[in-house]
N, C-alpha and C positions, 0 to 999 in steps of 0.2 A: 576881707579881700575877695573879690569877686573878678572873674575872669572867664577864660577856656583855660580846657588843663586834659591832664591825662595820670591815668591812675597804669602804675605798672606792677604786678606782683606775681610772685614764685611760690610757690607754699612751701617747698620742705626746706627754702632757706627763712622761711617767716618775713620774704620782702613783700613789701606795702608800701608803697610812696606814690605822692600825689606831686605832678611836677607842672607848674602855669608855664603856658606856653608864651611865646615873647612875637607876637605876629608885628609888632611896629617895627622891631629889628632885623625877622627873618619871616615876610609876609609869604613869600611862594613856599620856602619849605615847610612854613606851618600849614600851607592850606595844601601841602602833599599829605602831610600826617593828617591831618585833620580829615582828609578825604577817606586816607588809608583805614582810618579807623572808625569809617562809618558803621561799620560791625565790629562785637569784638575780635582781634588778633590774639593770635598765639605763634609766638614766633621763638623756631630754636635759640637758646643763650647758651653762650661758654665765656669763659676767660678768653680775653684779648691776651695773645702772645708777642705781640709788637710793641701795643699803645701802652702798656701799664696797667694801670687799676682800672679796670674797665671791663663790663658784660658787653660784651658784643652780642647784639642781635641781628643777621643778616632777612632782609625782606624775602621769602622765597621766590624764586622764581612765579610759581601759581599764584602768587599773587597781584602780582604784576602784569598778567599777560591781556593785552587786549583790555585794558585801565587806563582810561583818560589821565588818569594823577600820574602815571608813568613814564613823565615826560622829564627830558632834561632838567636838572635845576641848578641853578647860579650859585656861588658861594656868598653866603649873606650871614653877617653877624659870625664870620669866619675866627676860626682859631688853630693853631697849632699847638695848644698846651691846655688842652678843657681842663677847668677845675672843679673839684667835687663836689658834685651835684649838679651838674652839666650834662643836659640829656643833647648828645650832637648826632644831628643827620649829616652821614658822608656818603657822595654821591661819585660814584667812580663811572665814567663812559666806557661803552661797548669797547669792548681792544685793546683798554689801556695795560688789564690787569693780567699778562699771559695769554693774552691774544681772546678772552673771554670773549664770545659775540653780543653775550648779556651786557645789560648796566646790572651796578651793584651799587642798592641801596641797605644801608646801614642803619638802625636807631644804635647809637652807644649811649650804656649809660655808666658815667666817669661818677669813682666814688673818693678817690681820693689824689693825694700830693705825687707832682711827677708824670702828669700825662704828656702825653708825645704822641701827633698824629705822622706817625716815619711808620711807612713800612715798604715789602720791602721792594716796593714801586719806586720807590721815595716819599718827602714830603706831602701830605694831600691834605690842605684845609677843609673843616668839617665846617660845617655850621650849627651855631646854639641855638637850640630850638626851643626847650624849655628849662626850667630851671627846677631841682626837687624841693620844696620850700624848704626853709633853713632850720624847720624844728622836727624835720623826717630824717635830717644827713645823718648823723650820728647811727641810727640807726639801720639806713639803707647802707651804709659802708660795712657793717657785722655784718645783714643781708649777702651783702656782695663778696666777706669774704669765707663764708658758708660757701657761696655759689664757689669761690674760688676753689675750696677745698672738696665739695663733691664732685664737680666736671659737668659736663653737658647738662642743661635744663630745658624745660620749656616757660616763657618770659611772656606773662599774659599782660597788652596794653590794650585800656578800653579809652573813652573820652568819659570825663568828669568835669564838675565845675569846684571850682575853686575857691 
């Protein structure tokens, strides 16, 4: 298999996973990530409280400021129910979320059965950006529910090939 990808990993939950990115189906939000992470990122994780089995990683604000990649993006390869191993960027506009003047960009990554993008805005289709191959799941879902049981981490994504 050969592609683009993105490698994501935690240490003290022992996550590592490699996830190919899916640019024919969600070509603008892959070439936001792919932009985003022309360096590596570290970006705060916690458990998602809404969506389910999910690390949410919110984009900081400093990373975003004055970044051409920081532009609006469409819902592309859209979902309301990511299934595991579904790395989805959700892109919330300035105002929507509590009057926020930011936008809020999202990397989630869904590790298992029962995901729900409902919060408590409502309904917000994310887009699937990449995918964590199929022979990492098993083990990025323990990953993830380590993450779940220590709280806050920091969620290191570089770019990898696949």
């Amino acid at each position: 298999m050969t592609g683009r990808a993105i490698k994501i990993t935690e240490p003290r939950s022992s996550l590592s996973a490699t996830a190919l990115l899916l640019p024919e189906k969600a070509p603008d939000n892959v070439a936001f990530l792919w932009a985003y992470l022309e360096e590596p990122r570290v970006v705060a994780g916690i458990h998602a409280m809404w969506t389910g089995p999910e690390i949410s990683c919110p984009v900081p604000l400093s990373h975003l400021e004055n970044q051409a990649y920081a532009q609006p993006l469409p819902a592309e390869n859209a979902t309301l129910t990511p299934q595991p191993g579904d790395i989805v960027l959700s892109y919330v506009p300035p105002r929507m979320w509590s009057g926020n003047p930011n936008a809020i960009f999202d990397i989630g990554l869904f590790y298992g059965q029962g995901a729900r993008l409902l919060f408590p805005i409502g309904w917000l289709a994310g887009s699937v950006v990449a995918q964590v191959l199929p022979g990492q799941r098993e083990q990025t879902a323990a990953a993830c529910g380590v993450i779940r049981r220590n709280g806050a981490c920091d969620v290191t994504f570089t770019r990898a090939e696949a």
